[in-house]
VOMAR-355729 format. One record per residue (C-alpha): x, y, z; residue in one letter. Coordinates in steps of 0.001 Angstrom, whole numbers, plus 500000, padded with zeros to 6 digits. Last residue first. Example, Ala and Ser with C-alpha at 12.3 -4.5 7.8 and 13.67 -1.06 7.14 Angstrom:
<recs>
+--------+--------+--------+----+
|     xx |     yy |     zz | aa |
+--------+--------+--------+----+
| 513670 | 498940 | 507140 |  S |
| 512300 | 495500 | 507800 |  A |
+--------+--------+--------+----+
</recs>
This chain:
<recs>
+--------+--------+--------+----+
|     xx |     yy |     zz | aa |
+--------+--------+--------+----+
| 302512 | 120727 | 296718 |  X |
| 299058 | 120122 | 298119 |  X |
| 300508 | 120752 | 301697 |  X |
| 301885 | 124140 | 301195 |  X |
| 299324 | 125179 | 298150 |  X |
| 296932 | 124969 | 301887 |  X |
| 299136 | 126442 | 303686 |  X |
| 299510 | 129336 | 301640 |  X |
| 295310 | 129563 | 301488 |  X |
| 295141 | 130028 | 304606 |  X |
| 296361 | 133402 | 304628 |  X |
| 296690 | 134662 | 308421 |  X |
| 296737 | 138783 | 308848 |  X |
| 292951 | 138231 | 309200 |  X |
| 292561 | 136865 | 312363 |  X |
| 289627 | 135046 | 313022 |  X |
| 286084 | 136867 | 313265 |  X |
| 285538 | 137429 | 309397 |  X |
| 286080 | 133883 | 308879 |  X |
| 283034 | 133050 | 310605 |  X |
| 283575 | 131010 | 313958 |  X |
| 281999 | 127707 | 314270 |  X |
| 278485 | 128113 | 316348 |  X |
| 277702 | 128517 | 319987 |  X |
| 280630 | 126819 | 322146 |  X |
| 279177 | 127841 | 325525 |  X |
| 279606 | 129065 | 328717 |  X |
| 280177 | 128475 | 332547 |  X |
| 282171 | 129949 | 335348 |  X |
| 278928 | 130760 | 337108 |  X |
| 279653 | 134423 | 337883 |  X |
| 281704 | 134939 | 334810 |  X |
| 279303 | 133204 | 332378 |  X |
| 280636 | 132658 | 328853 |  X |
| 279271 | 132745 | 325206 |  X |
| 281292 | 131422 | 322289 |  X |
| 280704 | 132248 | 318620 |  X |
| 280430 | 136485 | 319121 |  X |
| 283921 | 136331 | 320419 |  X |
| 284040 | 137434 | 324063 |  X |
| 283725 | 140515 | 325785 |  X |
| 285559 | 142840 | 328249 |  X |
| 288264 | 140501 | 329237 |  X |
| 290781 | 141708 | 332047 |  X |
| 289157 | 140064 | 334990 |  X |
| 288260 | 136834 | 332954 |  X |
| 292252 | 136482 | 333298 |  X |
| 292831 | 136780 | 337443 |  X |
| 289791 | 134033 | 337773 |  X |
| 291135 | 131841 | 335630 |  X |
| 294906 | 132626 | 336930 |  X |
| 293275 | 132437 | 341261 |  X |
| 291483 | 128871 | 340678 |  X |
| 288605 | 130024 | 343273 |  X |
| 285949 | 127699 | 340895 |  X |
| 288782 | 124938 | 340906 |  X |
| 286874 | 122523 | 343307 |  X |
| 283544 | 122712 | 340722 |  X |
| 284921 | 122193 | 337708 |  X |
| 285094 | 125064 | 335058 |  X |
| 282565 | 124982 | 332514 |  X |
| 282310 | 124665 | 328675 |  X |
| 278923 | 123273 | 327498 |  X |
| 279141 | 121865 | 323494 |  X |
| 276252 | 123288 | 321456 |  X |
| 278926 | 123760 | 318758 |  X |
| 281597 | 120848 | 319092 |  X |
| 284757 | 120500 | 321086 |  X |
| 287102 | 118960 | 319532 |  X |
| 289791 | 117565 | 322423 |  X |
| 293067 | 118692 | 321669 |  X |
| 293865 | 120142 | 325097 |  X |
| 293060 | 116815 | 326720 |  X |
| 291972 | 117059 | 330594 |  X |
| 288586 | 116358 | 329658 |  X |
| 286116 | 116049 | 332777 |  X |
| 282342 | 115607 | 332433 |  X |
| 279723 | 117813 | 332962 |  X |
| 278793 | 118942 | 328962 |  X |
| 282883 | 119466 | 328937 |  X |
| 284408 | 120073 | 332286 |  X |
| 287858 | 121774 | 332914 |  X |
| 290280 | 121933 | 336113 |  X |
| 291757 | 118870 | 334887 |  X |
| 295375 | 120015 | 335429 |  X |
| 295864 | 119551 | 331351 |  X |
| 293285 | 121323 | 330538 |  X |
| 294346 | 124438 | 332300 |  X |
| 297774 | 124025 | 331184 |  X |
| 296255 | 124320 | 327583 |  X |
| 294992 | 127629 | 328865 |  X |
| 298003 | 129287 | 329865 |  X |
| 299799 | 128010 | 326177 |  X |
| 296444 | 129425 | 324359 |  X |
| 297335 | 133129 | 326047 |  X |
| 295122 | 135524 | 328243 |  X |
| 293503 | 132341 | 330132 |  X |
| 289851 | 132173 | 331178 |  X |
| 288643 | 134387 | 328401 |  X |
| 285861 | 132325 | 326307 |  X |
| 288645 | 132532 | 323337 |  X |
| 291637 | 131163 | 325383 |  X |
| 289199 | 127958 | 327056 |  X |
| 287415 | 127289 | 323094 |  X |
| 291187 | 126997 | 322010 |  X |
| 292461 | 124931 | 325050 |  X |
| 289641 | 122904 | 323648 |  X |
| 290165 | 122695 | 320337 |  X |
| 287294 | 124117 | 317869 |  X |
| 289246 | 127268 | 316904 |  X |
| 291680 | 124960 | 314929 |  X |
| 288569 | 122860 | 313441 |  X |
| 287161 | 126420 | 311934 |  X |
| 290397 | 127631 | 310839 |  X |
| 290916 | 123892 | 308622 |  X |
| 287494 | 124353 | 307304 |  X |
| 288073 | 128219 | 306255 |  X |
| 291613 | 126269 | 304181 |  X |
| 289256 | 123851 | 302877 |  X |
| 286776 | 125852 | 301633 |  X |
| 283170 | 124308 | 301913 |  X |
| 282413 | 120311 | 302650 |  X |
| 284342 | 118595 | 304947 |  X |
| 287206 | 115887 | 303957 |  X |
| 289927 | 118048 | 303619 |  X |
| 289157 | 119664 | 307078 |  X |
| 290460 | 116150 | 308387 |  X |
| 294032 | 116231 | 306109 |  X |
| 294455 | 119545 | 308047 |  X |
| 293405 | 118367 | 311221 |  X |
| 296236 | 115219 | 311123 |  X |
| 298843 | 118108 | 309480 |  X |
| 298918 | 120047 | 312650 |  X |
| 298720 | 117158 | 314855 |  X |
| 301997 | 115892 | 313240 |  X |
| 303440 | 119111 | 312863 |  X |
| 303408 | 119593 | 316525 |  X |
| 300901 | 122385 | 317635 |  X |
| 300920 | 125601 | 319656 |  X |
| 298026 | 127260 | 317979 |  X |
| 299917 | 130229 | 317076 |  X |
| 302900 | 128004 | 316676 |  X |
| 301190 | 125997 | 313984 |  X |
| 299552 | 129577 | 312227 |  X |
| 303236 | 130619 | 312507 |  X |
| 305038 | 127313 | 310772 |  X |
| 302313 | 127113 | 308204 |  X |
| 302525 | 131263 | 306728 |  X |
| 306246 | 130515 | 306989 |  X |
| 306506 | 127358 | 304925 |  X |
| 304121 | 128711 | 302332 |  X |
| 306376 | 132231 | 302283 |  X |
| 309272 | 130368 | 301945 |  X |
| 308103 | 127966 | 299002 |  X |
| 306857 | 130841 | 296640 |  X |
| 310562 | 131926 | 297051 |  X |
| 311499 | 135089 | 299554 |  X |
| 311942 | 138143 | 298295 |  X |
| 315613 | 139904 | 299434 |  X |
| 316988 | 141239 | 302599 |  X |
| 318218 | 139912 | 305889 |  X |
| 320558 | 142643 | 307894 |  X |
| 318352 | 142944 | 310509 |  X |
| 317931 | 139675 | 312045 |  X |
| 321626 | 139250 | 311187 |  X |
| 322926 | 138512 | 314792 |  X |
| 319602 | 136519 | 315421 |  X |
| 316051 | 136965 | 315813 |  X |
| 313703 | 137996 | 312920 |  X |
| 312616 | 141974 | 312626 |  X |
| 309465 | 143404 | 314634 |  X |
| 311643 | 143957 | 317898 |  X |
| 309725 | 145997 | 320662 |  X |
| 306318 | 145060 | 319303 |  X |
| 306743 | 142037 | 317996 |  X |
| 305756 | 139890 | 321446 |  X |
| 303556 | 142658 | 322963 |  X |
| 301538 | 142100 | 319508 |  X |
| 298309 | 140589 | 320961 |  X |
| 297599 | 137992 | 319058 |  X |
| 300140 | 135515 | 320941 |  X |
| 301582 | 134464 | 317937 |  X |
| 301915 | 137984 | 316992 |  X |
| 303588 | 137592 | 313236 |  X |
| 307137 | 138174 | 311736 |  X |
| 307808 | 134509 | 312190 |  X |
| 311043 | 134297 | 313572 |  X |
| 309960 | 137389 | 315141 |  X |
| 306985 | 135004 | 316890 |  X |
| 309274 | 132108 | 317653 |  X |
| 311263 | 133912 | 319531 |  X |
| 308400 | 135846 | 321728 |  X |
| 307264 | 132320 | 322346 |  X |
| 309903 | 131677 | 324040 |  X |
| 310829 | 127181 | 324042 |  X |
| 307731 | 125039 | 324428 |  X |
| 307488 | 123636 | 320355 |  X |
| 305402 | 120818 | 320317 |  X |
| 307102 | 117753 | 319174 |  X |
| 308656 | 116650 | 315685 |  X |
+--------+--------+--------+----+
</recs>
């Protein structure tokens, strides 16, 4: 199945949970799309509520399944908790490390970024959104795209950064620091659903 590019704002009631991380996209309408987006009542199963915690950390990090699952058998194989492992190598994507150090306000904005080639990774060019960037790893943006108007329109409305990425304004530059603690990723995600998902 491919990356999902339809609203986000859909998929995000669908989900009952800000995709975007801002909650603009719940805000208005926190119940699921649909004539009867209302009317739904009842528990779901054990099953359900694995499904959905999957589905909206994969549309929070605008995955297909088959990338989704390709990390998650990868954080299998590192030591520590698996689900914390499987955070840690979501936050360490590039269009990931480009949303977090501020030069887009949403992933999708970002991953556009990379794509165009306007991003340089310890000096060289990677125009692939899934790249895994690693901590030490020198973010910048390239040289002819310094005056790119969105970059430069988005580090505008940041304040600060996450304490595991640092980021220059003035020289457009910054750095992956360290993996992310658990306490610094959002905590209305329970990793440990997808994780009984996938071992089921």
């Amino acid at each position: 199945m491919s990356r999902y590019t339809g609203p986000a704002y859909k998929k995000s009631r669908r989900v009952g949970f800000s995709t975007l991380e801002n909650g603009k996209d719940i805000a208005k309408r926190p119940y699921k799309p649909g004539v009867h987006g209302q009317d739904r009542k009842g528990k779901p199963s054990n099953y359900a509520e694995q499904l959905n915690e999957k589905q909206k950390v994969k549309f929070m990090y605008g995955m297909s399944e088959k990338q989704f699952k390709t990390l998650f058998n990868r954080a299998s194989k590192m030591q520590g908790i698996h689900g914390e492992n499987f955070l840690k190598l979501l936050e360490s994507r590039l269009d990931n490390i480009v949303y977090r150090m501020g030069m887009s306000q949403t992933r999708r904005g970002a991953r556009q970024i990379v794509n165009h080639g306007h991003i340089l990774v310890n000096g060289k060019k990677v125009d692939i959104p899934s790249y895994n960037v690693k901590p030490g790893d020198t973010i910048a943006v390239k040289e002819a795209s310094k005056d790119h108007k969105a970059i430069l329109a988005s580090l505008e409305e940041v304040n600060r950064t996450l304490d595991f990425v640092n980021f220059d304004k003035k020289k457009l530059e910054g750095t992956y620091v360290r993996y992310p603690e658990r306490s610094e990723l959002n905590a209305d995600i329970n990793e440990a659903l997808i994780v009984e998902f996938y071992s089921r």
